[in-house]
N, CA and C atoms as a LAMMPS dump frame, in Angstrom:
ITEM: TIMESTEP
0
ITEM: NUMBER OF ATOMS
270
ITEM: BOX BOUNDS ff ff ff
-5.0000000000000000e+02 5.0000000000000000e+02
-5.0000000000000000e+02 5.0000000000000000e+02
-5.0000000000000000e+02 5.0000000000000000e+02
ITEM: ATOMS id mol type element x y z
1 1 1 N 1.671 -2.469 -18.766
2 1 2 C 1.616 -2.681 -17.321
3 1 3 C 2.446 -1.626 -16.617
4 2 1 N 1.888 -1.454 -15.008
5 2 2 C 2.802 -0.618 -14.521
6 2 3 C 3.747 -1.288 -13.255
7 3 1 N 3.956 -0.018 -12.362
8 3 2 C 4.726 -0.46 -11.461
9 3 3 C 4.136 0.61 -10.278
10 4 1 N 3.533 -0.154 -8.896
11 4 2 C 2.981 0.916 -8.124
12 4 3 C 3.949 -0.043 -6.489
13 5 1 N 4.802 1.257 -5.977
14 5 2 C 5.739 1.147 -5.042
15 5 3 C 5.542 2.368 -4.083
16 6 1 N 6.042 1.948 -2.898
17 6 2 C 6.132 3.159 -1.797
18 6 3 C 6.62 2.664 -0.437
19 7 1 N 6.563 3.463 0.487
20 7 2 C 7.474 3.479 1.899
21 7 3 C 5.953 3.622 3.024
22 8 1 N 5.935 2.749 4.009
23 8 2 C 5.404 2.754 4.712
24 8 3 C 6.311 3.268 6.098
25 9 1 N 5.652 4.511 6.126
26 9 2 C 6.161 4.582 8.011
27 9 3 C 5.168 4.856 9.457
28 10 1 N 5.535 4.889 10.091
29 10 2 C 4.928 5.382 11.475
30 10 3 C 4.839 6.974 11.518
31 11 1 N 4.485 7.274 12.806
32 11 2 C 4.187 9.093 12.991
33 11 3 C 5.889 9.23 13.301
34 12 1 N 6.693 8.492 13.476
35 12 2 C 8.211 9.179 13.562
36 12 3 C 9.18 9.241 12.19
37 13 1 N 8.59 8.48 11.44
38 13 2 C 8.915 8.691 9.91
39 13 3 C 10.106 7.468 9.986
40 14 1 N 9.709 6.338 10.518
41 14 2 C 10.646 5.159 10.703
42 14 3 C 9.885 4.342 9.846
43 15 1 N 10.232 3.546 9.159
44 15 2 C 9.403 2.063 8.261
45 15 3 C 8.737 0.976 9.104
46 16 1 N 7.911 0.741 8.569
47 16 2 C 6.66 0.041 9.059
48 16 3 C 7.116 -1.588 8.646
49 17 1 N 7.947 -2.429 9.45
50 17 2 C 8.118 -3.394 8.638
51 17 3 C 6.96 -4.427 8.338
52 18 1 N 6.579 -5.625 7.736
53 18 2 C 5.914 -6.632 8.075
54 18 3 C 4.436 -6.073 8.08
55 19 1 N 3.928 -5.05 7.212
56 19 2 C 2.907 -4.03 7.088
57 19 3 C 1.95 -4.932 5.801
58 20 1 N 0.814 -5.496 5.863
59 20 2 C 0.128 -5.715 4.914
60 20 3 C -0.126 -5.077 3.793
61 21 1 N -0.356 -4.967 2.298
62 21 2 C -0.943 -3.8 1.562
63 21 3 C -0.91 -4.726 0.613
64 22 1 N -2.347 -4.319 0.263
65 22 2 C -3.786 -5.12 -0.648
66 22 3 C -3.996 -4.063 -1.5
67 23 1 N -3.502 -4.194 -2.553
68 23 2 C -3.832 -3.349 -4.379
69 23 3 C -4.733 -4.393 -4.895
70 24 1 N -6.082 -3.605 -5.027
71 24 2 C -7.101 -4.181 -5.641
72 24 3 C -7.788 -3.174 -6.879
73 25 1 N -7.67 -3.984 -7.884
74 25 2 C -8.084 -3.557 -9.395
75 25 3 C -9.894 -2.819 -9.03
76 26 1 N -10.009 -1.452 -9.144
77 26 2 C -11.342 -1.437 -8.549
78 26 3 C -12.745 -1.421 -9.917
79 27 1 N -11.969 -1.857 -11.217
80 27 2 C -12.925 -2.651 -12.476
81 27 3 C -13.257 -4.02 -11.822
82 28 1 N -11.926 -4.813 -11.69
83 28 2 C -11.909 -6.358 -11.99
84 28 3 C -12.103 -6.352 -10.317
85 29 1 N -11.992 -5.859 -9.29
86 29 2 C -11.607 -6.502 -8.147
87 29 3 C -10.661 -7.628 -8.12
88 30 1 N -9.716 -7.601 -8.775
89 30 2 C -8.719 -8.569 -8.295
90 30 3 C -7.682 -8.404 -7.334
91 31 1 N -7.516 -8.58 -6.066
92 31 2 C -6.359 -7.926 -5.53
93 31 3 C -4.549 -9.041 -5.825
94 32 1 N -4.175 -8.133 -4.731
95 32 2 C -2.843 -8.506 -5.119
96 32 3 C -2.49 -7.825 -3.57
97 33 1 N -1.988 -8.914 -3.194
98 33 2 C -1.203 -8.71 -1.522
99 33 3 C 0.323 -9.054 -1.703
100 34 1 N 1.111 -7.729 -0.76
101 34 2 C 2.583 -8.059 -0.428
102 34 3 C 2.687 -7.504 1.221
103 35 1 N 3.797 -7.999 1.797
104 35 2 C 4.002 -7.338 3.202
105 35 3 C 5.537 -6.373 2.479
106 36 1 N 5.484 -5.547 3.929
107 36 2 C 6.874 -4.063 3.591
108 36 3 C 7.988 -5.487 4.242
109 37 1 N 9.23 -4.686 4
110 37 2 C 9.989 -5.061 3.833
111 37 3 C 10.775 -4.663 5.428
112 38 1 N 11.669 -5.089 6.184
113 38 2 C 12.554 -4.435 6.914
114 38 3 C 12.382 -2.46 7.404
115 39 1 N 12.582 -2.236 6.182
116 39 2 C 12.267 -0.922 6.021
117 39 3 C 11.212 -0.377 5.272
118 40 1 N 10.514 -1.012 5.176
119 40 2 C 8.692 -0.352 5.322
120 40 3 C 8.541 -0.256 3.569
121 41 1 N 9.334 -0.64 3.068
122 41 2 C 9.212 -0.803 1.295
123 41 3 C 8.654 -1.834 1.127
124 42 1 N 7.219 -1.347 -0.019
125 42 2 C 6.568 -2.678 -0.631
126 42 3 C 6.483 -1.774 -2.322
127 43 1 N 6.394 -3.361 -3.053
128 43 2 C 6.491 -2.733 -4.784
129 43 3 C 5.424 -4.062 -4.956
130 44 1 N 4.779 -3.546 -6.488
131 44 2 C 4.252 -4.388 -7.251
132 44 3 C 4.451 -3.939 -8.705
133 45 1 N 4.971 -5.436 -8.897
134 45 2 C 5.485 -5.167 -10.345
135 45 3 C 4.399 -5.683 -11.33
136 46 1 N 4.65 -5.558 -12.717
137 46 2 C 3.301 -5.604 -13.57
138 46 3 C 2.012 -5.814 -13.718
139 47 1 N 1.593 -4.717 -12.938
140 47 2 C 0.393 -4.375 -12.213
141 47 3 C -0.613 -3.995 -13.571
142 48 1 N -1.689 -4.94 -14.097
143 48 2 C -2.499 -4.001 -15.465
144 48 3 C -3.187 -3.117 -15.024
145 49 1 N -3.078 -1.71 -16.276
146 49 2 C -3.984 -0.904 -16.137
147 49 3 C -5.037 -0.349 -14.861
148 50 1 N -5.216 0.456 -15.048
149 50 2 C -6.449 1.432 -14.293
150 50 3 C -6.447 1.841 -12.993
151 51 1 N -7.305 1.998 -12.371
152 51 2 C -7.336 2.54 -11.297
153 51 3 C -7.309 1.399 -10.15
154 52 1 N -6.941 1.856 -9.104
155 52 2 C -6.687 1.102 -7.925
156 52 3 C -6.832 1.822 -6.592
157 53 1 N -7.712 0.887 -5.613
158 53 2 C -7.665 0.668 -4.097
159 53 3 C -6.532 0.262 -3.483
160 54 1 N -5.939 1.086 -2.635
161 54 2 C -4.796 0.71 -2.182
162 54 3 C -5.004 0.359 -0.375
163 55 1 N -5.273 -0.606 0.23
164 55 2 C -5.254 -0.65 1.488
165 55 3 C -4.169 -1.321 2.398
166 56 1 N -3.575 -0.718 3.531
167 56 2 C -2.667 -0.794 4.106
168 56 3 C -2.661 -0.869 5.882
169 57 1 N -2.438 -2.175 5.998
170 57 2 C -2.622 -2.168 7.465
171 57 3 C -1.781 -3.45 8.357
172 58 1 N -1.447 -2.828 9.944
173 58 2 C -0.524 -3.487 10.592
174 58 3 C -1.449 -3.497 11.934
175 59 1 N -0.783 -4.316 12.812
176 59 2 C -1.653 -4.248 14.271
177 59 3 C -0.799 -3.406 14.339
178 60 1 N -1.641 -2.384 15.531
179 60 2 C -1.703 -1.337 16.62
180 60 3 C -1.86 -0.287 16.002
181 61 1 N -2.057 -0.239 14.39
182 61 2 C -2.301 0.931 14.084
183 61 3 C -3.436 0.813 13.472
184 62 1 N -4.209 2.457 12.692
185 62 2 C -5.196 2.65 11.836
186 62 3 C -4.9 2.029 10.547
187 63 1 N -5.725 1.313 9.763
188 63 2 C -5.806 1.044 8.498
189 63 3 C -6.104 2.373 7.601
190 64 1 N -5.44 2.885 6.54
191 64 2 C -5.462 3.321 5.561
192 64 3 C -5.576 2.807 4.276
193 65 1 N -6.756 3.909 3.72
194 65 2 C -7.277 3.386 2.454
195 65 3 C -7.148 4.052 1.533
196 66 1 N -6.48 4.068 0.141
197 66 2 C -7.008 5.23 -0.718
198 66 3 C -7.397 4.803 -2.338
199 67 1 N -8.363 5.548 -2.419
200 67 2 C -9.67 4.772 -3.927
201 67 3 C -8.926 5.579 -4.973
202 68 1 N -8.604 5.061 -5.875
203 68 2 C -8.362 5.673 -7.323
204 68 3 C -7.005 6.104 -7.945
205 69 1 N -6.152 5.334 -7.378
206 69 2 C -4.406 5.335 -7.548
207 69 3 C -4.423 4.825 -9.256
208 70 1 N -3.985 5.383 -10.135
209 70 2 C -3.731 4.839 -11.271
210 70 3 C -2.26 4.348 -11.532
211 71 1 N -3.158 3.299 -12.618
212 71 2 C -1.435 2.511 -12.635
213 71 3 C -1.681 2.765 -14.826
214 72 1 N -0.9 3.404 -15.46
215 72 2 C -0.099 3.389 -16.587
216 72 3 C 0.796 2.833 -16.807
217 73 1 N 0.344 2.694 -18.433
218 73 2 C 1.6 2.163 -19.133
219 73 3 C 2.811 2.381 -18.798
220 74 1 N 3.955 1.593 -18.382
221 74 2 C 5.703 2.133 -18.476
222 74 3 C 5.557 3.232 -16.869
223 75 1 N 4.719 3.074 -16.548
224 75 2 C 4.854 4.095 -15.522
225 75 3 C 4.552 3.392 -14.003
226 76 1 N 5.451 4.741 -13.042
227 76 2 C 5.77 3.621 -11.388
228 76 3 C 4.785 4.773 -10.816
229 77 1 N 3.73 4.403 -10.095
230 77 2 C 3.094 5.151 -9.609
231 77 3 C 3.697 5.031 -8.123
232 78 1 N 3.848 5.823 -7.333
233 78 2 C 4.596 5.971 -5.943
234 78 3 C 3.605 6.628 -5.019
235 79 1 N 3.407 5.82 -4.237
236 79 2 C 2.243 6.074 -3.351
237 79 3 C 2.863 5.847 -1.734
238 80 1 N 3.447 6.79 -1.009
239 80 2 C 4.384 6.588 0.628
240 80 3 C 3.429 6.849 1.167
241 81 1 N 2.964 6.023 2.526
242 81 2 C 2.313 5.982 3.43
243 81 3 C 2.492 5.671 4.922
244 82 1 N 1.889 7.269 5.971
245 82 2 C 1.714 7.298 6.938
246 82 3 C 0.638 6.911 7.92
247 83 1 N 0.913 5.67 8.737
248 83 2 C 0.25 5.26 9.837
249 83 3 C 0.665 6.056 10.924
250 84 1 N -1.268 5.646 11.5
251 84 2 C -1.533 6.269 12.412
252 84 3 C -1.581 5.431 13.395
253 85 1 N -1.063 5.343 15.434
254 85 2 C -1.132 4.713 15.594
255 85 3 C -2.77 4.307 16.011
256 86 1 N -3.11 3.226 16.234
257 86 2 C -4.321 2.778 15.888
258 86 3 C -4.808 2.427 17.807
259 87 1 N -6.324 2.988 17.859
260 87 2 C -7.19 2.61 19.422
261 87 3 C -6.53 1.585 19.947
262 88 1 N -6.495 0.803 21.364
263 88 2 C -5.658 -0.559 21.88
264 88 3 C -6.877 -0.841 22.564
265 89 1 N -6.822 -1.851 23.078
266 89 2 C -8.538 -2.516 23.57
267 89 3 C -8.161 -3.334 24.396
268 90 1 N -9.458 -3.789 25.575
269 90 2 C -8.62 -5.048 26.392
270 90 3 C -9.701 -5.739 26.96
């Protein structure tokens, strides 16, 4: 199993707290949801094998997606991510 962690921030390079992010197994489709932390840190710990969808999203901003993050044996895959702020509507 691995370990896939990273830093969520804004366009000022501040942490994204309270930020959704959905790691989904893209064999099994199984996901796995955590929110960031205070300071825009989210981890998932013993994450199995392979490749992974990583999606990440908060109100007022763009959702970011990215297909094919691998997770290895003994290994922390580190994936930091910048939001964009996202269209407002009324």
């Amino acid at each position: 199993r691995g370990t896939v962690t990273g830093v969520v921030t804004d366009q000022t390079g501040a942490g994204v707290p309270g930020a959704k992010v959905e790691l989904r197994n893209q064999l099994t489709n199984v996901d796995r949801v955590t929110s960031t932390t205070e300071g825009g840190v989210y981890r998932f710990d013993a994450v199995e094998l392979g490749d992974y969808t990583i999606t990440v999203s908060n109100q007022g901003f763009t959702t970011f997606v990215r297909r094919g993050l691998p997770v290895q044996a003994g290994q922390t895959s580190n994936l930091d991510v910048k939001l964009e702020v996202g269209q407002t509507s009324t």
